[in-house]
N, CA, C and O atoms as a GROMACS GRO file, in nm:
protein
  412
    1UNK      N    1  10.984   7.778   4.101
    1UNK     CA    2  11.094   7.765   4.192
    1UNK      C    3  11.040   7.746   4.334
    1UNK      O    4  10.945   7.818   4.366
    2UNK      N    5  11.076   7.677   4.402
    2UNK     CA    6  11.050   7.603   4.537
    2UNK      C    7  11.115   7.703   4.626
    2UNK      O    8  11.231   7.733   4.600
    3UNK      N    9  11.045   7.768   4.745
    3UNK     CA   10  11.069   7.852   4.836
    3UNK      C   11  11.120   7.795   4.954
    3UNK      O   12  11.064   7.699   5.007
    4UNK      N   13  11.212   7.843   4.995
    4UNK     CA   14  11.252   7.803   5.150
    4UNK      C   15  11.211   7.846   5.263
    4UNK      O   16  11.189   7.966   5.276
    5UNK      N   17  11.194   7.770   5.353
    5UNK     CA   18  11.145   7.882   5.488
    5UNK      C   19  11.208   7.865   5.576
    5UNK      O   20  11.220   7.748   5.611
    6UNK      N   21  11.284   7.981   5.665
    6UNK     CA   22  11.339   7.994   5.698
    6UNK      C   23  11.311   7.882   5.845
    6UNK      O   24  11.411   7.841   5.904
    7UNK      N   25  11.216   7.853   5.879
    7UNK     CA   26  11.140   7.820   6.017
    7UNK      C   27  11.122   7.644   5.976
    7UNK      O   28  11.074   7.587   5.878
    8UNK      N   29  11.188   7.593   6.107
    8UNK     CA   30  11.218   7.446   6.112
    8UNK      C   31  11.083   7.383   6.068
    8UNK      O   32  10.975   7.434   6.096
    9UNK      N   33  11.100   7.251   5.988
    9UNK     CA   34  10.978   7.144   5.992
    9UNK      C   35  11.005   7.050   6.016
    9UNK      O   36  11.117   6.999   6.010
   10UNK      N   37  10.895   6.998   6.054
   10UNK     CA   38  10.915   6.794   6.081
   10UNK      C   39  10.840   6.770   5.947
   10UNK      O   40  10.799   6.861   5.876
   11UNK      N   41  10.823   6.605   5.915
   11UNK     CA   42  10.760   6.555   5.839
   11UNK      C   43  10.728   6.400   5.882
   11UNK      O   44  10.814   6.320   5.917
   12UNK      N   45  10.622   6.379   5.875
   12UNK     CA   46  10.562   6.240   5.935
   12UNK      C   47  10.484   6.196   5.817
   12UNK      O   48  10.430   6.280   5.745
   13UNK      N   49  10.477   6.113   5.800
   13UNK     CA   50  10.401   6.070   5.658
   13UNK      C   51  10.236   6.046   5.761
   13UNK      O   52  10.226   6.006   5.877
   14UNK      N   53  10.155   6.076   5.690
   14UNK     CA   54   9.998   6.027   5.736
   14UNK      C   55   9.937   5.896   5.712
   14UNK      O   56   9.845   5.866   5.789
   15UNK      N   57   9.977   5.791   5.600
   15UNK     CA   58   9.988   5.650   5.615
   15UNK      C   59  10.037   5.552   5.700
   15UNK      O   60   9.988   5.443   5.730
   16UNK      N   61  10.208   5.640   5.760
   16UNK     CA   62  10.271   5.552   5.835
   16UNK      C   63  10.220   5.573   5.994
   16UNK      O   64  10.211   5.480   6.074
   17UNK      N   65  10.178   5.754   6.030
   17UNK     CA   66  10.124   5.762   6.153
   17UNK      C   67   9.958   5.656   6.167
   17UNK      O   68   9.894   5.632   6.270
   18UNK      N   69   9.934   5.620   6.055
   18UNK     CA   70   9.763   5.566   6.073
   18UNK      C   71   9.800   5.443   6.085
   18UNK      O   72   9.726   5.374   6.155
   19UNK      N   73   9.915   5.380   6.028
   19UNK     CA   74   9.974   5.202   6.045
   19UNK      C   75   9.979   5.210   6.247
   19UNK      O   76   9.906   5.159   6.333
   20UNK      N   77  10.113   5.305   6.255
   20UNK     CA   78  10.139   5.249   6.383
   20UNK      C   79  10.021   5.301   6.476
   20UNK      O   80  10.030   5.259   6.591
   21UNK      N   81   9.881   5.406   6.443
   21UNK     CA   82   9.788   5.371   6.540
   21UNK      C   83   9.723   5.221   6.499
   21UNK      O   84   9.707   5.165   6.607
   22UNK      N   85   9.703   5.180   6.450
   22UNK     CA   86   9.607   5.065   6.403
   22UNK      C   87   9.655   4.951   6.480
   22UNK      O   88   9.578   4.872   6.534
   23UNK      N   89   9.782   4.942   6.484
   23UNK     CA   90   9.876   4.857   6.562
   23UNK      C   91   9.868   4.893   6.715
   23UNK      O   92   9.928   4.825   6.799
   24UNK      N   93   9.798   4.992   6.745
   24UNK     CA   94   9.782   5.025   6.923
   24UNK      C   95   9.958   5.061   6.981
   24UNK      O   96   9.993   5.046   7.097
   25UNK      N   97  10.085   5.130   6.821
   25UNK     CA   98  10.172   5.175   6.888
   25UNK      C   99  10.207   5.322   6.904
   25UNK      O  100  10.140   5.391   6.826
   26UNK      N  101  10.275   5.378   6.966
   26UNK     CA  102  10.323   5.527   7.001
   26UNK      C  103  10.457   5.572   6.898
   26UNK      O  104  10.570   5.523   6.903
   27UNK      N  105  10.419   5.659   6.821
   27UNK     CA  106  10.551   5.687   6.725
   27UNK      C  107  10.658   5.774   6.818
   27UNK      O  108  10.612   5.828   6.918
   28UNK      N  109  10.753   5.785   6.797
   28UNK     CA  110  10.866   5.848   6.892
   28UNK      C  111  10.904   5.944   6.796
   28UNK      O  112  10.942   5.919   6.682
   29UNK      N  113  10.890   6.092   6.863
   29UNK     CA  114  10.888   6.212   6.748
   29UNK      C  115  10.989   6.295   6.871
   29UNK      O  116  10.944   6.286   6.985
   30UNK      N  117  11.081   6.350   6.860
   30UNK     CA  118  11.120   6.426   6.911
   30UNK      C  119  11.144   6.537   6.884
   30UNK      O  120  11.094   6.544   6.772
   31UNK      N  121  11.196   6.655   6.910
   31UNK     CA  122  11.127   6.790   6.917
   31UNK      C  123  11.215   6.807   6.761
   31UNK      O  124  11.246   6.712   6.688
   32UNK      N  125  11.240   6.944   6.737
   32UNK     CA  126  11.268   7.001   6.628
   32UNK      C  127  11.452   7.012   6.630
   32UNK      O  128  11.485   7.110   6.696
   33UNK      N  129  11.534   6.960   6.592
   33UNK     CA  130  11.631   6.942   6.584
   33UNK      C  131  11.717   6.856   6.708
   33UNK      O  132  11.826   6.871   6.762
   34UNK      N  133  11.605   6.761   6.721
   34UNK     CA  134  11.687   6.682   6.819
   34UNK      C  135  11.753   6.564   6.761
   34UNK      O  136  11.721   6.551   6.643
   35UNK      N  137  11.812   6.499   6.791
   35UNK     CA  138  11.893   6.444   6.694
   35UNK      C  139  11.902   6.243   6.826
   35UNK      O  140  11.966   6.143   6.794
   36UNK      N  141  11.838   6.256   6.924
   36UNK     CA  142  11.836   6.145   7.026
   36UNK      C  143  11.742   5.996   6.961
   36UNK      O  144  11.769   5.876   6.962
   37UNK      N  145  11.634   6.070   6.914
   37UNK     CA  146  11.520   5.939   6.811
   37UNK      C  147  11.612   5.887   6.714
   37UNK      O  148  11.610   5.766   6.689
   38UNK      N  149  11.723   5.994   6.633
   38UNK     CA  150  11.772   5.902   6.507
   38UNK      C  151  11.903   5.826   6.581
   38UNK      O  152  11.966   5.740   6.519
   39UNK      N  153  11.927   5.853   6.673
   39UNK     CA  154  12.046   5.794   6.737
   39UNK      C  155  12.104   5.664   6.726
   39UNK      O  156  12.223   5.637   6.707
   40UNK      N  157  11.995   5.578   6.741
   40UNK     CA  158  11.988   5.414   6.783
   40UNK      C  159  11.996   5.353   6.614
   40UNK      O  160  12.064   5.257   6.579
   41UNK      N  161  11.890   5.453   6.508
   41UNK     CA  162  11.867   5.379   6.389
   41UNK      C  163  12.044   5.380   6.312
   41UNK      O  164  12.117   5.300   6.255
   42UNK      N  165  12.049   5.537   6.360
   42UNK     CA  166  12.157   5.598   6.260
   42UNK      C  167  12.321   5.507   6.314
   42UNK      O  168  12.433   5.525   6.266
   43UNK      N  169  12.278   5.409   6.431
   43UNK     CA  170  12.424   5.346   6.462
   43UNK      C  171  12.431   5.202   6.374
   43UNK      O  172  12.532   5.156   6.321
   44UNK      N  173  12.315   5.152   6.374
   44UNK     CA  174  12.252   5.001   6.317
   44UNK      C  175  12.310   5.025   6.162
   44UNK      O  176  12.386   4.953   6.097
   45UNK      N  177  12.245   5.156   6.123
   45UNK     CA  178  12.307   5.186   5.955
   45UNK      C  179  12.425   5.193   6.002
   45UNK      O  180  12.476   5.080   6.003
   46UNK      N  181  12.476   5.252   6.032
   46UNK     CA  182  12.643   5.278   6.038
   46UNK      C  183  12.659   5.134   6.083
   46UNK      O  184  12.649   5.131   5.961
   47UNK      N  185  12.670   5.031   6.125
   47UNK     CA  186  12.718   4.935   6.149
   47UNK      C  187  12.704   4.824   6.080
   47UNK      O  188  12.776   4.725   6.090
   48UNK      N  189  12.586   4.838   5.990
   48UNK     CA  190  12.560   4.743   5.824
   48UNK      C  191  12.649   4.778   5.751
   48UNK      O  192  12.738   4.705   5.707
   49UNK      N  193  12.633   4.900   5.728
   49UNK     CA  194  12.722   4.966   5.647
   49UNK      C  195  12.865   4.928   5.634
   49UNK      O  196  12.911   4.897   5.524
   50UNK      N  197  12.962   4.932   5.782
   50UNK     CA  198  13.092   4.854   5.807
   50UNK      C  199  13.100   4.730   5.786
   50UNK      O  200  13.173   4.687   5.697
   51UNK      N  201  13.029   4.656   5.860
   51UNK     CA  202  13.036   4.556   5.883
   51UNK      C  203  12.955   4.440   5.755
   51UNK      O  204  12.981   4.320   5.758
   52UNK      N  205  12.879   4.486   5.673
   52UNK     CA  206  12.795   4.384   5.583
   52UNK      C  207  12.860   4.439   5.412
   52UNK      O  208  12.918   4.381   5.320
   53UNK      N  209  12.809   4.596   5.438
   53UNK     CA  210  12.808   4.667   5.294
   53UNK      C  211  12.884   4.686   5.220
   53UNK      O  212  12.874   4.663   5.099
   54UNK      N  213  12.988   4.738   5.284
   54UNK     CA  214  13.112   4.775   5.232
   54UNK      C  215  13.216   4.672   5.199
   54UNK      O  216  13.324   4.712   5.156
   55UNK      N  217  13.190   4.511   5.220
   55UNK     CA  218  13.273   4.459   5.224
   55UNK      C  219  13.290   4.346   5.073
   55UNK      O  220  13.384   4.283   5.025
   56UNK      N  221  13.133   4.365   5.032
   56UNK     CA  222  13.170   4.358   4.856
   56UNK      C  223  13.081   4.407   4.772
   56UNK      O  224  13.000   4.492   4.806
   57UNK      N  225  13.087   4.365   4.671
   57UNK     CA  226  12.985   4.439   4.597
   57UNK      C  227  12.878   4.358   4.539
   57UNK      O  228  12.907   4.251   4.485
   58UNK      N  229  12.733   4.406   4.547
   58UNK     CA  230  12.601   4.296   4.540
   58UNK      C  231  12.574   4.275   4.401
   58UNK      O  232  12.547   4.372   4.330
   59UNK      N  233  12.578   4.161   4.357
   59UNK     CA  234  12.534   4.171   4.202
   59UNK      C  235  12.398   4.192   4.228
   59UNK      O  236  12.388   4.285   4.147
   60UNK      N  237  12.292   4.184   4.272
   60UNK     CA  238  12.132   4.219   4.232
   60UNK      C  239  12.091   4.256   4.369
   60UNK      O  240  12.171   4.249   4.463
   61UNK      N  241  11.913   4.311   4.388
   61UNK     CA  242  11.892   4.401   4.477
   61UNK      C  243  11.852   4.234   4.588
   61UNK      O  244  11.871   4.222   4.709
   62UNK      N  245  11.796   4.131   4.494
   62UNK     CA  246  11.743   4.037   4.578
   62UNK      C  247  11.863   3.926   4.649
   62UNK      O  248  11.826   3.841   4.730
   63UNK      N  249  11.992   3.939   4.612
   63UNK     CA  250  12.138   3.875   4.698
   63UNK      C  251  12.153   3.995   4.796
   63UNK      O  252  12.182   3.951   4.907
   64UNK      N  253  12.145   4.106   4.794
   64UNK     CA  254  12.162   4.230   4.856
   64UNK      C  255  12.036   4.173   4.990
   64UNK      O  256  12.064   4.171   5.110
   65UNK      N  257  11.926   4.140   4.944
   65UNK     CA  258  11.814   4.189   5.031
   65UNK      C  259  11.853   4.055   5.158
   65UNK      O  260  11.870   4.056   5.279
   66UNK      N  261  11.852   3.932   5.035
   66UNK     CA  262  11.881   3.775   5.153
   66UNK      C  263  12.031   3.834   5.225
   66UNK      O  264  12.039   3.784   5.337
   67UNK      N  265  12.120   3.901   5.204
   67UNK     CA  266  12.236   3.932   5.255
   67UNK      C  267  12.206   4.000   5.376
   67UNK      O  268  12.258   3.951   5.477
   68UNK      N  269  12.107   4.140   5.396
   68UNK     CA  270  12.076   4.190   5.500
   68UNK      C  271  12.007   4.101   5.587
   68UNK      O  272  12.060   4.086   5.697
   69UNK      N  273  11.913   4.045   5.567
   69UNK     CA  274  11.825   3.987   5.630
   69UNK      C  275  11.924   3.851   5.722
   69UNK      O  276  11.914   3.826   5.842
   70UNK      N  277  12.004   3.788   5.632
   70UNK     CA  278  12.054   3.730   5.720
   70UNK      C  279  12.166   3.766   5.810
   70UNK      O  280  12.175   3.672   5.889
   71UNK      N  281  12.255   3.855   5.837
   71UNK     CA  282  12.304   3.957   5.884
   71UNK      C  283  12.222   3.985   5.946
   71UNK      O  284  12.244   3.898   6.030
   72UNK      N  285  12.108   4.052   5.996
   72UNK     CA  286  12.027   4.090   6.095
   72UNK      C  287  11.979   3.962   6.210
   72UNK      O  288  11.962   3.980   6.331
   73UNK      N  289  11.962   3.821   6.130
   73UNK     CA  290  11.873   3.753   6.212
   73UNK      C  291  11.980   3.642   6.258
   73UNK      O  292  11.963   3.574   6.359
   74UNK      N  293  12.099   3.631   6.171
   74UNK     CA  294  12.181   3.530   6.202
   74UNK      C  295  12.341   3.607   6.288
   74UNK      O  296  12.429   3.534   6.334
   75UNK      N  297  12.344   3.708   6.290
   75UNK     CA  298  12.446   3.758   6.326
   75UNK      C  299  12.389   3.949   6.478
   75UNK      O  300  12.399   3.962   6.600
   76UNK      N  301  12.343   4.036   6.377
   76UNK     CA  302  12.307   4.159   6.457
   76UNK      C  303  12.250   4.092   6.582
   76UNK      O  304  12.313   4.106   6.687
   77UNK      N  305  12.122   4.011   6.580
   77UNK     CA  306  12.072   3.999   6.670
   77UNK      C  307  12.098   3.896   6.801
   77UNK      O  308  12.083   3.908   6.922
   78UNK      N  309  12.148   3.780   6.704
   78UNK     CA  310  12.143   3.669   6.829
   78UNK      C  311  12.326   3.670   6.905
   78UNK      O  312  12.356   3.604   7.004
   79UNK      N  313  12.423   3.760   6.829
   79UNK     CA  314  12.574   3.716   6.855
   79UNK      C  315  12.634   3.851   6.871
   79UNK      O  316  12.732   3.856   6.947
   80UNK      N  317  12.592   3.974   6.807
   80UNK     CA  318  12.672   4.128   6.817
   80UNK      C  319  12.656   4.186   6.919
   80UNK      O  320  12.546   4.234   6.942
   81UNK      N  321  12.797   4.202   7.042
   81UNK     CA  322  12.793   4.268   7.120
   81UNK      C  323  12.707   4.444   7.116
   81UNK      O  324  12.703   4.543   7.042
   82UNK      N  325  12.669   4.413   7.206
   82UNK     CA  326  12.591   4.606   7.155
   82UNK      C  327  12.634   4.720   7.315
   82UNK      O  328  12.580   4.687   7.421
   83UNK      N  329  12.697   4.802   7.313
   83UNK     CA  330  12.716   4.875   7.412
   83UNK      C  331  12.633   4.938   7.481
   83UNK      O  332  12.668   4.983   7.590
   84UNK      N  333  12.494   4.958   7.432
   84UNK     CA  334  12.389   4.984   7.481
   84UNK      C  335  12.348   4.919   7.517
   84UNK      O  336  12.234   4.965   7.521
   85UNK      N  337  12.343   4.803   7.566
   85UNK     CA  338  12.303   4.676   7.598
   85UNK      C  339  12.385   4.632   7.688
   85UNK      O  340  12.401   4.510   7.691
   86UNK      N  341  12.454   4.708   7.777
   86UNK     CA  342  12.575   4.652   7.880
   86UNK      C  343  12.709   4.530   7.802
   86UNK      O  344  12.806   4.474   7.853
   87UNK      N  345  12.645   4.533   7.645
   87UNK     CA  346  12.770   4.427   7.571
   87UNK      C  347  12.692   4.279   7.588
   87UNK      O  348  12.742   4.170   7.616
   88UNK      N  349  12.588   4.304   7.568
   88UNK     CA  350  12.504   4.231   7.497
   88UNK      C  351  12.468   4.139   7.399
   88UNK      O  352  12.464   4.232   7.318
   89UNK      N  353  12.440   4.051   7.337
   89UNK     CA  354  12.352   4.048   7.246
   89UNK      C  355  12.209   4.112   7.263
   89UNK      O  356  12.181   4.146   7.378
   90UNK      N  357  12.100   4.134   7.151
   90UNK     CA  358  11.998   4.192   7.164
   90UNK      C  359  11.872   4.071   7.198
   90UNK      O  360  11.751   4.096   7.200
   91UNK      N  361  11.904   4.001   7.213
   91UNK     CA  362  11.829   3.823   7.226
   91UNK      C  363  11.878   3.824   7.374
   91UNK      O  364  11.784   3.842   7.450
   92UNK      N  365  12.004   3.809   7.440
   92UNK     CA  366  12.021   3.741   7.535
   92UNK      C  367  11.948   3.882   7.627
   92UNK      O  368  11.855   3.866   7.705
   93UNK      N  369  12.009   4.008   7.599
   93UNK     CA  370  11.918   4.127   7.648
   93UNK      C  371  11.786   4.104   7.689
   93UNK      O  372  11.759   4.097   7.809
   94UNK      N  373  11.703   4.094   7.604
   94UNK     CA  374  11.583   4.034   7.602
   94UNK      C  375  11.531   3.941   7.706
   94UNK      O  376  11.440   3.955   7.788
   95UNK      N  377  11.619   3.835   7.680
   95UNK     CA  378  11.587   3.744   7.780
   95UNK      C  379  11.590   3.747   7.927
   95UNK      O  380  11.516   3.686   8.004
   96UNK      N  381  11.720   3.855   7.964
   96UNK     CA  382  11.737   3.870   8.030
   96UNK      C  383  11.613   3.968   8.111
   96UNK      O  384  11.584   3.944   8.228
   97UNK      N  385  11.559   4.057   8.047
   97UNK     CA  386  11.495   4.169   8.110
   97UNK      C  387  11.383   4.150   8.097
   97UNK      O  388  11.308   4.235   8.143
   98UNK      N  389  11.330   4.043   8.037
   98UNK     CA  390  11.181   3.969   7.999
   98UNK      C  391  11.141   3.900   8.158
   98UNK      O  392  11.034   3.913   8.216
   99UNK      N  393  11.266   3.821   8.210
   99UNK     CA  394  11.294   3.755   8.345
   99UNK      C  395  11.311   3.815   8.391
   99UNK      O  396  11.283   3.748   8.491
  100UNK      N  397  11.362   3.981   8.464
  100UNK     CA  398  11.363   4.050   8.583
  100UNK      C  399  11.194   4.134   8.588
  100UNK      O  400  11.151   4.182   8.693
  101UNK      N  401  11.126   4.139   8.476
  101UNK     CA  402  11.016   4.218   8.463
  101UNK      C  403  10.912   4.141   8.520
  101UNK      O  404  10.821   4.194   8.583
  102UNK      N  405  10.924   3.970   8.494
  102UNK     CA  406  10.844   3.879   8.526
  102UNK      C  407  10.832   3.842   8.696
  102UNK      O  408  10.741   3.792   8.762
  103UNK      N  409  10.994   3.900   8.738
  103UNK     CA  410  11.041   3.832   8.894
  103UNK      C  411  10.982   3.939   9.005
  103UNK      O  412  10.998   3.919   9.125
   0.00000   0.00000   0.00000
C-alpha cells in the first residue's frame, strides 16, 4: 500500500529538465502550490477543448492529431483574438514586439 505524505511535492521529470538544458532553456517552476505557471497552458486546453474538441467526435488518434495541429497553426495562432495579448493574434503580437525590441 502506497503511503501519503502529508508535506507538498513537485515533480519534474529528469529527461525533460536535461532536454530543456541542452537547448540553453530555463524551465519555469513555480513555488509549491502556485497555480500562475499552469495558468497560460491550462487556458489553451480549455480553449481546444471548446472550441476544437467538443464539437465532434474523432474517428482515429491520427484525424484527431491533423485536427489539432491544424487548429493551432491555421486558426490559434495566426487569427484568435487572445486577451493577454491586448486582443491579439499571437503572430501579429509577435510582430509587433519583435519591432519595438528592434526600435
Amino acid at each position: 500500500m502506497l503511503q501519503r505524505s502529508s508535506e507538498p511535492s513537485q515533480f519534474t521529470s529528469w529527461g525533460f529538465s536535461e532536454l530543456i538544458r541542452t537547448k540553453s532553456l530555463i524551465g519555469s517552476m513555480g513555488t509549491v502550490g502556485d497555480c500562475y505557471d499552469n495558468a497560460p497552458m491550462e487556458s489553451f486546453w480549455g480553449s481546444m477543448q471548446v472550441e476544437l474538441l467538443n464539437r465532434k467526435k474523432w474517428r482515429t488518434k491520427i484525424e484527431l492529431s491533423i485536427a489539432i495541429a491544424e487548429w493551432i497553426e491555421h486558426f490559434y495562432n495566426p487569427e484568435r483574438l487572445h486577451s493577454s495579448l491586448g486582443y491579439l493574434p499571437p503572430i501579429e503580437f509577435e510582430v509587433l514586439h519583435s519591432a519595438q525590441t528592434q526600435t
